[in-house]
TIKEDO-629067 format. One line per 4 residues: number of its first residue (from 1); their letters; for each residue x, y, z of N, C-alpha, C. Coordinates in steps of 0.1 Angstrom, whole numbers. Example, Ala and Ser with C-alpha at 12.3 -4.5 7.8 and 13.67 -1.06 7.14 Angstrom:
BEGIN
1> as> 132 -57 78 123 -45 78 132 -33 78  128 -22 71 137 -11 71 129 0 79
END
This chain:
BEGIN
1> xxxx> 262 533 232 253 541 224 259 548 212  271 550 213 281 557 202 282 547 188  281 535 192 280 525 183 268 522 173  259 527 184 246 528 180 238 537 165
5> xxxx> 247 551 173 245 564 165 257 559 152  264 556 153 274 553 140 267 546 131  262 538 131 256 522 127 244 529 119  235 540 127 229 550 118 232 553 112
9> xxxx> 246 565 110 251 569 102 258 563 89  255 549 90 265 540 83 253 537 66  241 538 80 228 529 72 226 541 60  220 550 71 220 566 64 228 569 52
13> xxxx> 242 564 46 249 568 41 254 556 31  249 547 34 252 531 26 243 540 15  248 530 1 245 529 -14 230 526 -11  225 516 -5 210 514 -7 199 525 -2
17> xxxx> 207 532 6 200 543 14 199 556 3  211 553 -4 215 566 -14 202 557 -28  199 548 -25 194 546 -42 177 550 -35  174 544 -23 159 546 -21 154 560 -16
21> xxxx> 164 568 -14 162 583 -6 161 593 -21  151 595 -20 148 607 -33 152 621 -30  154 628 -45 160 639 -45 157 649 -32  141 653 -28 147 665 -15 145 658 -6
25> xxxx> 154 665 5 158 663 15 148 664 30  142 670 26 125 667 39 113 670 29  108 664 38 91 666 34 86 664 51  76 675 47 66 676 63 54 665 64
29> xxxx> 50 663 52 41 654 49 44 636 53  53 629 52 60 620 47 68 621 64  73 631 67 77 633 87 66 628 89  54 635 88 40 631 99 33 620 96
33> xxxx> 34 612 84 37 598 82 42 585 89  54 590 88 63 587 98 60 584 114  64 599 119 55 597 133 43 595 133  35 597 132 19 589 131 21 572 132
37> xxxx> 34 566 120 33 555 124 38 546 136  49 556 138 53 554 155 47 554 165  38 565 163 27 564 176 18 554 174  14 549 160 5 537 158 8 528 168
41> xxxx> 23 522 160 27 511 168 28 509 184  32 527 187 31 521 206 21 521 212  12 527 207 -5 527 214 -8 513 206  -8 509 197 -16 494 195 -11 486 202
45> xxxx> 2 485 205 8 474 220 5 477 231  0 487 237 -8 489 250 -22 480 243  -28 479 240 -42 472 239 -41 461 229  -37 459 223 -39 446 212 -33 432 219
49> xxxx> -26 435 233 -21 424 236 -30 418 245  -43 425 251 -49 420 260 -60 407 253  -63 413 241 -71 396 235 -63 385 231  -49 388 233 -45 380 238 -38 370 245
53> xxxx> -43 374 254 -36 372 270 -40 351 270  -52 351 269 -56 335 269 -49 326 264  -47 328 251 -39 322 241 -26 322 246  -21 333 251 -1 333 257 -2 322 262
57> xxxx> -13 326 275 -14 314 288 -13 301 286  -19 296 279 -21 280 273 -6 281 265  -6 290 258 10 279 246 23 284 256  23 297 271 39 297 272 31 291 288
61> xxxx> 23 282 293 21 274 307 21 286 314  17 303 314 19 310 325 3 314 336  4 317 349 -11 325 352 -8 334 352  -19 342 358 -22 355 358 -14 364 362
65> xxxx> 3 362 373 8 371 373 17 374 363  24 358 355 26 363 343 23 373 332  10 374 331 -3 375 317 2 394 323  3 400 340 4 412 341 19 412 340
69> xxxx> 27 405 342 40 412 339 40 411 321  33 404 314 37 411 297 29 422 295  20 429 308 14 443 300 20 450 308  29 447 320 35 462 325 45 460 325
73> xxxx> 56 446 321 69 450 316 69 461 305  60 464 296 58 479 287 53 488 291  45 491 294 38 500 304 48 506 315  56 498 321 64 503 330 74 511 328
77> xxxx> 80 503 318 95 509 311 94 524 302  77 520 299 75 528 291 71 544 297  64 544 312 64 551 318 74 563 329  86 549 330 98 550 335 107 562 330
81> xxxx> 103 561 315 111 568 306 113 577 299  99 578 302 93 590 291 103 605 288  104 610 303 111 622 305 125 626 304  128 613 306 145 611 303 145 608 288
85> xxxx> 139 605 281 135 605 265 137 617 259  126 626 268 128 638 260 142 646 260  149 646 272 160 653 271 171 646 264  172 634 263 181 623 251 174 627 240
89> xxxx> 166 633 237 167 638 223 164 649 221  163 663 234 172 671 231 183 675 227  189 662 239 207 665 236 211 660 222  208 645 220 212 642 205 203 643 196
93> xxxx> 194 649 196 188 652 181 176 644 180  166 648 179 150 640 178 150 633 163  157 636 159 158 623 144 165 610 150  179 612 151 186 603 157 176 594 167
97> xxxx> 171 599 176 166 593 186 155 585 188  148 594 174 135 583 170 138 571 161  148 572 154 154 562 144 158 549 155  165 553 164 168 545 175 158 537 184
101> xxxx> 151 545 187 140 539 193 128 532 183  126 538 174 117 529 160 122 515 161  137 515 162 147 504 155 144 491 166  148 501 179 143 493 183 130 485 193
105> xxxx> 121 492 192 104 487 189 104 473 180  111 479 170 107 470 154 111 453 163  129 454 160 135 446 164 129 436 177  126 447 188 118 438 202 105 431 199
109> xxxx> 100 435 189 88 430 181 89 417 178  102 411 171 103 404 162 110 392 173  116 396 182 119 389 199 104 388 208  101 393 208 84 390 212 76 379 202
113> xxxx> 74 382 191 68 371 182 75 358 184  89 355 184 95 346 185 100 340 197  93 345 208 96 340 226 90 326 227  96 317 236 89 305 232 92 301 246
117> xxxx> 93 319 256 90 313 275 84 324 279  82 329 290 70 337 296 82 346 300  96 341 305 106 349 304 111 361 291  114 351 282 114 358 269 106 370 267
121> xxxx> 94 364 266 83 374 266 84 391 269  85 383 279 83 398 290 97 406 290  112 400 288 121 408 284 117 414 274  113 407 259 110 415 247 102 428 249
125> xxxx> 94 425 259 81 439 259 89 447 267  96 447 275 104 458 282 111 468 273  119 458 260 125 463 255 117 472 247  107 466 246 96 472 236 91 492 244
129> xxxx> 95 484 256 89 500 262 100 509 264  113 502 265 125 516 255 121 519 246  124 517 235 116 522 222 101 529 222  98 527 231 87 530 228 88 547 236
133> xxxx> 92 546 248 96 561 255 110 569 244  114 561 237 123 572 229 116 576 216  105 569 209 98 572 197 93 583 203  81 584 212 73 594 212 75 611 217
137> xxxx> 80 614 226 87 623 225 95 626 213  102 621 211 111 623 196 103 626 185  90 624 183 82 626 174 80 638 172  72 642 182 65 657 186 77 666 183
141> xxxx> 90 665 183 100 675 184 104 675 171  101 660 162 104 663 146 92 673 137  80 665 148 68 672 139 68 693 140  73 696 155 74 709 157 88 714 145
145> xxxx> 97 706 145 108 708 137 102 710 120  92 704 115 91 698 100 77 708 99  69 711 111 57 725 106 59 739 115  71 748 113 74 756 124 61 767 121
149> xxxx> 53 768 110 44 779 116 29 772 124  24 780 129 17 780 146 3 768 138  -4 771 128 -13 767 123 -9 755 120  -1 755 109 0 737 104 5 730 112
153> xxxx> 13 734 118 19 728 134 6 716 144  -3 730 144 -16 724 148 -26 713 146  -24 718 133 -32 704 123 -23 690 124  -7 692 123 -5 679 120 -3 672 134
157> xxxx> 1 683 147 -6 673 157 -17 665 161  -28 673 153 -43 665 154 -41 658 147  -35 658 134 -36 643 123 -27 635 134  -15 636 142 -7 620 149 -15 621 161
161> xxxx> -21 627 166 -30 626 179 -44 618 174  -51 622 164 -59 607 159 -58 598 154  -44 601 150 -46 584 143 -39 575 154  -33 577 161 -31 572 176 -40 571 183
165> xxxx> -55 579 185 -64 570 192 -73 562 177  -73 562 169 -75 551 163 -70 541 165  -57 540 168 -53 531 165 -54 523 182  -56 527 190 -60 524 205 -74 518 203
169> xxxx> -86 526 197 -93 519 191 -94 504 186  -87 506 174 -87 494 166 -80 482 172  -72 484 187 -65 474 189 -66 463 192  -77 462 200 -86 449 204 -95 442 194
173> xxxx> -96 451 182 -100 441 172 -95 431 163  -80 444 159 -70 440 151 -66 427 162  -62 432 173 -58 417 175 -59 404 174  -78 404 178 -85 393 178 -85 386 167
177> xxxx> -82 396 153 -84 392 144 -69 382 138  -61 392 142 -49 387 141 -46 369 146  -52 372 165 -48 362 168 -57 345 164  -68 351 162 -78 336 153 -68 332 146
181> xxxx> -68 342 132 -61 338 125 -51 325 122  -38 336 125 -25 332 130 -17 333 138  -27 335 152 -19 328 162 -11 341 169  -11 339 184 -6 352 193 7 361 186
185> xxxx> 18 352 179 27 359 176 22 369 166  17 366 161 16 375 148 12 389 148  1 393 165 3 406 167 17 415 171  28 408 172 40 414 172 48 411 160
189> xxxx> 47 405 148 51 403 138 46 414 126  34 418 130 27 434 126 34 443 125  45 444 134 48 456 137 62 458 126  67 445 121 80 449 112 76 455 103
193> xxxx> 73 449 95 68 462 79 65 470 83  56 480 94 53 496 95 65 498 102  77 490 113 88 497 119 93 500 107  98 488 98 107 493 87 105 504 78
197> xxxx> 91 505 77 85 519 67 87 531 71  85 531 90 85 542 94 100 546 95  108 540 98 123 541 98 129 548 84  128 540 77 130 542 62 122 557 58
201> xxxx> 114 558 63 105 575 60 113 584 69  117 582 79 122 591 89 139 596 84  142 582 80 162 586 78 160 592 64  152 595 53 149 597 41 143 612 41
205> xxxx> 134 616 49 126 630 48 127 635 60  130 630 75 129 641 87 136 648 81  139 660 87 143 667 91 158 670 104  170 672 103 177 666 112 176 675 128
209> xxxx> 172 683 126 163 688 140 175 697 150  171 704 158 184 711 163 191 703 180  199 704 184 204 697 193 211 707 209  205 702 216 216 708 227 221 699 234
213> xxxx> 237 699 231 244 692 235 244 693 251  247 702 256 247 704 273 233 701 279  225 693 275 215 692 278 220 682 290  211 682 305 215 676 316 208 661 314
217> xxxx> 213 653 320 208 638 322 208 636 332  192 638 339 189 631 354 192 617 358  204 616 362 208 599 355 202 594 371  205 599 382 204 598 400 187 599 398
221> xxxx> 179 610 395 165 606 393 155 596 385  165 591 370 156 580 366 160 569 370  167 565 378 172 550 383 164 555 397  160 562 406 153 563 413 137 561 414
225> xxxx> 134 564 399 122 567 395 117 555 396  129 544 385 124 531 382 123 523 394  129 529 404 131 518 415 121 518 421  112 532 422 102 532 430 88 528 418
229> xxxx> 87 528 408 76 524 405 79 510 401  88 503 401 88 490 394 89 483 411  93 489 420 88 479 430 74 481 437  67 493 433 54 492 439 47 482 425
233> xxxx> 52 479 413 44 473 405 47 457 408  59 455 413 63 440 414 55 436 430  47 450 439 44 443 451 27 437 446  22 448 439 7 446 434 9 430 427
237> xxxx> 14 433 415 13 420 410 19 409 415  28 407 427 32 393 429 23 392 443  12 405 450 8 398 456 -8 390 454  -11 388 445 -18 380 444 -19 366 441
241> xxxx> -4 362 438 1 349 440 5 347 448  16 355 457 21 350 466 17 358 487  3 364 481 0 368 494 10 384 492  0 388 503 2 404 507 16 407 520
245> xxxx> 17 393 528 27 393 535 39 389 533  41 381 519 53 374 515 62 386 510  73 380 519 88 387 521 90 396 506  88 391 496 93 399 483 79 411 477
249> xxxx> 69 407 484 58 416 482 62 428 488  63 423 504 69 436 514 82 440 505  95 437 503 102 441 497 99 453 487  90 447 477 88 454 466 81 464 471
253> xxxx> 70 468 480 64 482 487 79 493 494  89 483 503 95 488 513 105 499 499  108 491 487 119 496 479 113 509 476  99 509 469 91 516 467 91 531 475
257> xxxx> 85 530 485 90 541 497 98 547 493  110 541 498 123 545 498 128 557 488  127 546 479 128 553 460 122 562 458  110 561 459 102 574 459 102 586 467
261> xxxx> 105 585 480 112 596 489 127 599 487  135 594 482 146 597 474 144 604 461  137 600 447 131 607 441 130 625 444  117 620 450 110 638 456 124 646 463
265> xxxx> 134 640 469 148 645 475 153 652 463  154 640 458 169 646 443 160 653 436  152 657 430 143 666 423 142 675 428  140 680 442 137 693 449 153 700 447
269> xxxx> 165 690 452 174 700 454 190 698 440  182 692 429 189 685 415 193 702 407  202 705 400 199 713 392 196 714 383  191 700 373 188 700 363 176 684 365
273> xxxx> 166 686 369 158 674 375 152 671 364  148 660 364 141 655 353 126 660 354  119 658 367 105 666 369 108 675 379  109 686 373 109 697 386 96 698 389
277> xxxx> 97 700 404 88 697 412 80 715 413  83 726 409 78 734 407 68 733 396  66 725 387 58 723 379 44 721 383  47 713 398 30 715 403 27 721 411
281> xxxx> 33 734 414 23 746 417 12 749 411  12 746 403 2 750 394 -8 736 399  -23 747 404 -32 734 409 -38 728 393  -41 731 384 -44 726 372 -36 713 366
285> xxxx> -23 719 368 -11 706 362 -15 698 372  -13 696 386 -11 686 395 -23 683 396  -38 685 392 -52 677 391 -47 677 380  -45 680 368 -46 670 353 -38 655 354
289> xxxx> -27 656 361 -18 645 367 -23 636 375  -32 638 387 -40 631 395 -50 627 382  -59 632 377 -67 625 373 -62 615 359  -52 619 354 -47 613 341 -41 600 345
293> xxxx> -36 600 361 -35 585 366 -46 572 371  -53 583 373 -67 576 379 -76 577 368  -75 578 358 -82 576 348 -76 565 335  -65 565 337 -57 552 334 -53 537 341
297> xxxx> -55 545 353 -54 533 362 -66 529 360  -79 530 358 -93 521 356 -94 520 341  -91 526 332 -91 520 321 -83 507 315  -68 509 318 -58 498 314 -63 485 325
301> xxxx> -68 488 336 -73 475 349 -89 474 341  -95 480 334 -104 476 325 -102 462 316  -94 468 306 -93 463 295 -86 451 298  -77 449 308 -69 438 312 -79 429 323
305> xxxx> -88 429 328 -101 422 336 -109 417 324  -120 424 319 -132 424 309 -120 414 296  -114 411 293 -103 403 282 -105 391 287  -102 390 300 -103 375 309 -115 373 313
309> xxxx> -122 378 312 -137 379 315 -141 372 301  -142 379 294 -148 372 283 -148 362 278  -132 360 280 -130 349 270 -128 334 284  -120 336 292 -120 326 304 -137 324 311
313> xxxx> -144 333 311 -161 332 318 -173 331 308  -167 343 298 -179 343 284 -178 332 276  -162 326 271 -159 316 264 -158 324 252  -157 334 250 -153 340 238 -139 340 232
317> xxxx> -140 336 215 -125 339 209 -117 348 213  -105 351 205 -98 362 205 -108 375 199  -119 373 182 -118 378 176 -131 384 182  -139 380 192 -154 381 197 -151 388 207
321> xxxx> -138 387 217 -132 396 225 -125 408 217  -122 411 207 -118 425 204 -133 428 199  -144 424 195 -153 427 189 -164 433 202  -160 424 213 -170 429 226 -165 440 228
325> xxxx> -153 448 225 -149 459 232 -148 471 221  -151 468 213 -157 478 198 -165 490 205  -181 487 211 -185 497 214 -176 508 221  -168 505 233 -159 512 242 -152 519 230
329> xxxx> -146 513 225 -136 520 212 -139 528 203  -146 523 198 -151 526 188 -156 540 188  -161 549 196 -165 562 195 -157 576 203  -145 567 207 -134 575 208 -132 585 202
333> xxxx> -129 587 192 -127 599 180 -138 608 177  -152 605 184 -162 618 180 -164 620 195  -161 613 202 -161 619 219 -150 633 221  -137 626 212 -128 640 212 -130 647 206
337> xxxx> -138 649 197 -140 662 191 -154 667 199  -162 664 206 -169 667 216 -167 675 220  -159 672 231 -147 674 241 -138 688 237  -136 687 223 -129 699 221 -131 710 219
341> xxxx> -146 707 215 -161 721 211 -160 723 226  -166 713 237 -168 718 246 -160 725 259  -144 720 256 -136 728 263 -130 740 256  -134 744 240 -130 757 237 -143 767 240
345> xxxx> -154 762 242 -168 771 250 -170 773 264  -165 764 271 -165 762 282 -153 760 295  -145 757 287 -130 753 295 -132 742 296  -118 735 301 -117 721 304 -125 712 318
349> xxxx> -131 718 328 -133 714 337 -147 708 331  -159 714 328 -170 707 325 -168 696 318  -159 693 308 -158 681 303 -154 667 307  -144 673 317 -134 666 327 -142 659 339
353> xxxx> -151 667 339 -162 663 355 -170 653 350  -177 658 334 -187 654 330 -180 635 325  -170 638 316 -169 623 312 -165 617 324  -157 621 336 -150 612 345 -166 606 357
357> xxxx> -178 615 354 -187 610 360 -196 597 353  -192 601 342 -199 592 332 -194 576 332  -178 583 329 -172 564 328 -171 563 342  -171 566 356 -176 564 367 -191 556 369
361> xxxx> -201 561 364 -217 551 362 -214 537 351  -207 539 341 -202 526 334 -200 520 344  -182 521 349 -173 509 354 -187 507 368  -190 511 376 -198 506 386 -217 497 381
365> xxxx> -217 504 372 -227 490 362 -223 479 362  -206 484 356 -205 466 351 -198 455 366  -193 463 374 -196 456 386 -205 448 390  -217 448 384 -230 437 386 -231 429 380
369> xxxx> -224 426 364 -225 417 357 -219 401 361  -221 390 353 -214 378 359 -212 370 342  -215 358 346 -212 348 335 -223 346 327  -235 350 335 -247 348 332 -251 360 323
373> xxxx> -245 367 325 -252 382 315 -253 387 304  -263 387 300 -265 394 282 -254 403 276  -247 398 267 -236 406 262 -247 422 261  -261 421 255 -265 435 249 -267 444 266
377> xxxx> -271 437 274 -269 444 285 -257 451 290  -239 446 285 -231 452 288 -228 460 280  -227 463 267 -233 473 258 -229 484 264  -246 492 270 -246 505 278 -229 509 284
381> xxxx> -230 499 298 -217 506 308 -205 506 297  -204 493 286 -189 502 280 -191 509 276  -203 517 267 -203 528 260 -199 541 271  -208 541 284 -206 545 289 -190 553 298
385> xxxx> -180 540 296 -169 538 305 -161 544 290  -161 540 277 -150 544 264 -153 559 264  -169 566 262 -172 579 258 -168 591 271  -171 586 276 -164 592 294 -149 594 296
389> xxxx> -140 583 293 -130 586 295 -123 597 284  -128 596 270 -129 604 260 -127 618 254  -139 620 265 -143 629 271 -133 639 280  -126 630 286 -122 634 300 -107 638 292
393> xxxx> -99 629 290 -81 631 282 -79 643 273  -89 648 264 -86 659 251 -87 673 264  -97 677 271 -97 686 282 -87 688 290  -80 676 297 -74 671 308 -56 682 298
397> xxxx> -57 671 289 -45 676 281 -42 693 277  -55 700 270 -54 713 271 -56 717 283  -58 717 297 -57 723 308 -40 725 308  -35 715 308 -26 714 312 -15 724 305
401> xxxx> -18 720 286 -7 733 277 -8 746 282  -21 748 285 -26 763 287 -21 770 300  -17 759 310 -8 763 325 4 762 321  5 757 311 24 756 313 31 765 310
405> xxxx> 42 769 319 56 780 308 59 777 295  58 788 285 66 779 275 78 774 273  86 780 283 97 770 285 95 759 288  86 750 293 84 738 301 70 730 292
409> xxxx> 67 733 283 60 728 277 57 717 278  70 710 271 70 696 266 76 688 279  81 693 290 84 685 302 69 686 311  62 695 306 48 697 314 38 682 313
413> xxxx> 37 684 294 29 677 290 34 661 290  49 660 297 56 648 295 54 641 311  54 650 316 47 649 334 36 643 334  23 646 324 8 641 323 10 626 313
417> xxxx> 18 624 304 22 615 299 26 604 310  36 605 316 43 599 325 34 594 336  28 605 342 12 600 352 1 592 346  0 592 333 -10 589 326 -3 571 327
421> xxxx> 10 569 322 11 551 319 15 547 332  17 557 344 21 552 356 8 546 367  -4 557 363 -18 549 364 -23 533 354  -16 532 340 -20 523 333 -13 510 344
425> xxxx> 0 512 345 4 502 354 2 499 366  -3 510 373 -9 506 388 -21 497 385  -31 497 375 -39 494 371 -39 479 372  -36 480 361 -28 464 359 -27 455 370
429> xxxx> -14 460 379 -13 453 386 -24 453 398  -32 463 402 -41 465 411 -48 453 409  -56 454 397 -69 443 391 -68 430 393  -52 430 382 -49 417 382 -45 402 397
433> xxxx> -42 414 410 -39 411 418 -57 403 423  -65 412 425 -78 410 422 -80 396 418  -79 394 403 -85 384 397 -78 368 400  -61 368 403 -56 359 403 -64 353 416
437> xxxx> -54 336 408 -57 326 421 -70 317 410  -75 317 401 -81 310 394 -91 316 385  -100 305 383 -115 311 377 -123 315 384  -125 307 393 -131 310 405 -130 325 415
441> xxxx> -119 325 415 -118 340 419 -123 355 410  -122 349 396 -122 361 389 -134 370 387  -146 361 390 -157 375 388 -158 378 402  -156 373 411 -154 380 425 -144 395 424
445> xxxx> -133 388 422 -119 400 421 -124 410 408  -126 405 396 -137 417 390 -144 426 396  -153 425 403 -164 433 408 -157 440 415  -149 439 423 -140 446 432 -133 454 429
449> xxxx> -127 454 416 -118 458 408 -128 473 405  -136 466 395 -144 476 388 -152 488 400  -157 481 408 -160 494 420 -147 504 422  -136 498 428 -123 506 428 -124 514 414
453> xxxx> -127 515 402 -123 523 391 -130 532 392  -144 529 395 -156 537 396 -152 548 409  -150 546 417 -147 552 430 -136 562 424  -127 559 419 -114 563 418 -118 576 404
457> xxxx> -126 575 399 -135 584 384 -140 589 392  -149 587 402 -158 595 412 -153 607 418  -142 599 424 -127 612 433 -124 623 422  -120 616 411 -112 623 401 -124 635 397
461> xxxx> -137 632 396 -143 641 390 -148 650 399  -148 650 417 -148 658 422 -134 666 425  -121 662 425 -110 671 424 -110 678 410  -114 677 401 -116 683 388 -124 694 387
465> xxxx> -137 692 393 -147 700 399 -140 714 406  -134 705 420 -130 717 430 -116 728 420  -110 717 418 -95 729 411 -95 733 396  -102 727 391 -102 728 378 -109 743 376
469> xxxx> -103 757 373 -112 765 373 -106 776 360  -101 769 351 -100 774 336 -110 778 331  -109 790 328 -123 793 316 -122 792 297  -107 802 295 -106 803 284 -87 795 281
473> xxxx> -88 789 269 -77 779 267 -71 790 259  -62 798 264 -56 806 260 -41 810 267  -40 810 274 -32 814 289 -19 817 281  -12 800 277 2 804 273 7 792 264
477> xxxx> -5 789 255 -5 784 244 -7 790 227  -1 790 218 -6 796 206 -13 781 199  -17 770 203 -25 764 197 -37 763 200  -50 766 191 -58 767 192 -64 752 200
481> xxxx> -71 754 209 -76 746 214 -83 732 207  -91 737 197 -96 728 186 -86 716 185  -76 722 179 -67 721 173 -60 709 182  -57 715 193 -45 707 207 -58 698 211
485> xxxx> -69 693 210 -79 684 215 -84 674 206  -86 681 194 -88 669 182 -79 658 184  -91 645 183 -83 637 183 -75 630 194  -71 636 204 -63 627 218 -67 615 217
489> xx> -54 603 218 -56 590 222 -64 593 238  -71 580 238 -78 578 253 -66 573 259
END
């Protein structure tokens, strides 16, 4: 890693860097630039790769447990890492860290586009989800570093907090569009000219940010962490090829256990844990956590079902499949500002109940559909399942700032982060477990799927109900609510 950080300092300091870096030395504007585009890039790789899942399958010969290990080799690593991210750039410096992690996003991008095996693949996207757990955190700490008063601080969160669900939004379009075009690689070939821009904006105008060296590294807790979610993800997804009994399914549950009771061990009695487990005393954090997993676990098991649906059952392109899923998307950004009127009048719970009941009546609609069914008929339940979940994330998130110490802020909101892609990858693999085994299986294993989401929104919006009992978003936050809700990626 020393090598790493040098090699920065080399770039940083090379003649070309000295000819393209203008006279001052930060701009806040040109930071939030920056991170905005970082967060572009790792939210559009959660979703732009699902239109094209069909296309992989046919040019790298893989099924359907491959198609889920290239969306939770990211998803996984990416969730794995989140919190160990943020204190790697406490200790070395949130410039440094995001330069690193940008770099390498960019780079795994460019090994993704150019994989020419289902192996390749799926290492590239792992790596993709390092980078991707050291960008985002790192971000938030440049943008706090580059607007220290309370106000603008607020706004430029809301500016990288929307243009991140935009860009979640746009992903299933852009891609389809992409992949008609020219072909699957090219939605990971996207990503070099904005890595390089974003990089180049970041070593040029961040800000160099402040550092605590004695910062601890739960090094015993994230190798625990990973062990337990990457084997409960290897038992979901390899059991649907290889059976629920086969020796490495069991394996992957038994590690799981283990790991995760080891985990909850070293955390309780760690002096410097990566999730102190004091954090969920608080019944609001630990329902925003419950539900931020269960609300991602049906959404990512969404978008990864209805992709193969469409295009394997409907016979739809790449570019008809990002276009079927426009309505869902597409109204993301006025559902959160909804959401944000309605939890600064009301608190977060009404919102929370209300969308999670809503995309609950979606996902269990579309449970009825088949091969036979009017695209305008499925319409309704996505609208229904995109503005719901919507709904639910901008609330869910300010519950959560508003309970937290300020000391613990950003390990609070990195807790709901962390639960949020650890649901995306249960997801995943849950569904996909579901659908494998052919075509034949898949509107069966659909239907099934999608009840489970529904059920699972259903739960979530009655534990939201019972504990959620915020009234005013004030507690121990100086951001205006508005403000901290505008905009949330779904």
């Amino acid at each position: 890693m020393t090598t790493i950080f040098q090699q920065e300092n080399n770039l940083r300091d090379s003649p070309l860097m000295s000819y393209l870096k203008p006279n001052q030395s930060t701009s806040p504007r040109l930071t939030l630039i920056a991170t905005s585009l970082g967060l572009v890039l790792v939210t559009l790789d959660v979703t732009v790769v699902n239109v094209a899942l069909e296309r992989i399958q046919a040019s790298l010969s893989t099924n359907v447990t491959g198609l889920q290990w290239i969306i939770n080799a990211y998803t996984l690593v990416f969730a794995s890492l989140l919190l160990t991210a943020g204190a790697i750039g406490d200790r070395f410096g949130a410039k440094r860290i995001f330069v690193i992690g940008f770099a390498l996003f960019t780079i795994a991008s460019l090994a993704c586009g150019l994989a020419g095996t289902i192996g390749a693949l799926i290492a590239g996207r792992a790596v993709q989800g390092v980078g991707a757990a050291l960008c985002v955190p790192a971000s938030l700490a440049l943008l706090s570093a580059s607007f220290p008063e309370a106000a603008s601080r607020a706004r430029a969160v809301s500016i990288w907090a929307g243009v991140g669900g935009l860009a979640l939004a746009a992903g299933p379009v852009v891609g389809g569009i992409m992949v008609d075009r020219f072909g699957w690689p090219s939605i990971f070939f996207l990503n070099l000219p904005l890595g390089l821009l974003g990089i180049w904006l970041t070593l040029s105008y961040a800000p160099s940010g402040s550092k605590t060296p004695n910062r601890g590294l739960d090094l015993a807790g994230q190798v625990l962490a990973i062990l337990a979610l990457g084997g409960f993800t290897l038992g979901f997804v390899e059991a649907g090829a290889l059976g629920w009994t086969h020796p490495l399914v069991l394996s992957g549950f038994t590690c799981s256990l283990v790991a995760g009771a080891l985990f909850i061990l070293a955390e309780a009695r760690g002096a410097d844990p990566m999730l102190p487990l004091s954090l969920f005393r608080s019944s609001v954090v630990s329902t925003s956590c419950i539900v931020g997993l269960l609300t991602n676990f049906a959404y990512y098991g969404l978008m990864f079902v209805l992709s193969l649906f469409f295009q394997a059952t409907k016979g739809y392109s790449p570019l008809m499949t990002g276009l079927a899923f426009l309505p869902m998307t597409a109204l993301v950004t006025v559902a959160n500002l909804i959401s944000g009127r309605l939890t600064a009048r009301f608190g977060p719970r009404l919102p929370m109940v209300m969308g999670q009941a809503l995309a609950a009546c979606g996902y269990l609609t579309l449970a009825g559909i088949d091969g036979g069914t009017p695209y305008s008929v499925i319409i309704g339940p996505l609208l229904a399942a995109g503005i719901g979940v919507a709904l639910t994330v901008p609330a869910m998130t300010a519950a959560v700032l508003a309970n937290a110490d300020k000391q613990r802020t950003g390990i609070t909101s990195g807790a709901l982060n962390a639960a949020r892609q650890t649901g995306g990858v249960i997801g995943v693999g849950v569904f996909g477990s579901l659908v494998a085994g052919g075509p034949e299986k898949l509107l069966a294993g659909m239907h099934v799927a999608l009840i489970l989401a529904g059920l699972a929104l259903g739960i979530g919006a009655v534990i939201s109900f019972v504990s959620i009992k915020v009234r005013l978003i004030t507690k121990s936050t100086s951001l205006p609510v508005e403000m901290i809700t505008k905009g949330e990626a779904s």
